[in-house]
N, C-alpha and C positions, 0 to 999 in steps of 0.2 A: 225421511231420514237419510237415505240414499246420496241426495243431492249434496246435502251439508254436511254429510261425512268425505262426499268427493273434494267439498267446495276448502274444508279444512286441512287435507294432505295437500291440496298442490298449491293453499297458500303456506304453509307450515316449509315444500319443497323448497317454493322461489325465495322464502325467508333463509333459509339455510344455504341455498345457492348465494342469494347477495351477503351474505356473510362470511359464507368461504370466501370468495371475490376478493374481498375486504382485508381480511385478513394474507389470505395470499397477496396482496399486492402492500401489507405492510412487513409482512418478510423477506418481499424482493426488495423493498426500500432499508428495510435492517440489512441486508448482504450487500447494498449496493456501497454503503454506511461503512461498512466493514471493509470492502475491496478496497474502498478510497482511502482508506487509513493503512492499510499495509500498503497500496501503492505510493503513499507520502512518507511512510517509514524507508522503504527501498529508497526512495530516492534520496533523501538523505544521507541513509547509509551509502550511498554508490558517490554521493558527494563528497561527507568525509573521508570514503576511500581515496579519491582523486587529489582531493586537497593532501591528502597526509603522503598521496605519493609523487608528489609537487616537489614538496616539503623535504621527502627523500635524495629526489634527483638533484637539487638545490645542495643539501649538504654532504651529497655525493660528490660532486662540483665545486665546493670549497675543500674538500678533506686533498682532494686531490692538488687544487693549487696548492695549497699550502704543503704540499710533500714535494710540488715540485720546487716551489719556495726554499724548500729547507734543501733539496738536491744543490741549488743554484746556490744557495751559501753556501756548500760543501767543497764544492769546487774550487771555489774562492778563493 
């Protein structure tokens, strides 16, 4: 009874060893899942930031001819 009580814990252990395994390595794949989504969110976001401050400089850059515009008719 000895033998088959040993024989039953350490396959009972190595079962619940490969099953943690298992599982911890589908948690690393859920976080890895997760990193890669918030670093495609970031990037995005840092895109439209770039893009909208493009967009700023640009109509920074007309506000102002056009004031030199109106100076130059003033003159006139």
């Amino acid at each position: 009874m000895g033998i088959l009580e040993l024989v039953v814990v350490l396959v009972t252990i190595a079962g619940l060893f490969i099953w943690n395994r298992t599982e911890s390595r589908a948690d690393a794949r859920h976080m890895d899942a997760k990193i890669d989504a918030i670093r495609e969110l970031t990037h995005s976001i840092r895109e439209e930031g770039r893009i909208f401050r493009q967009q700023w400089m640009e109509e920074s850059k007309d506000f102002h001819n056009r004031l030199c515009e109106i100076e130059r008719n003033r003159k006139k």
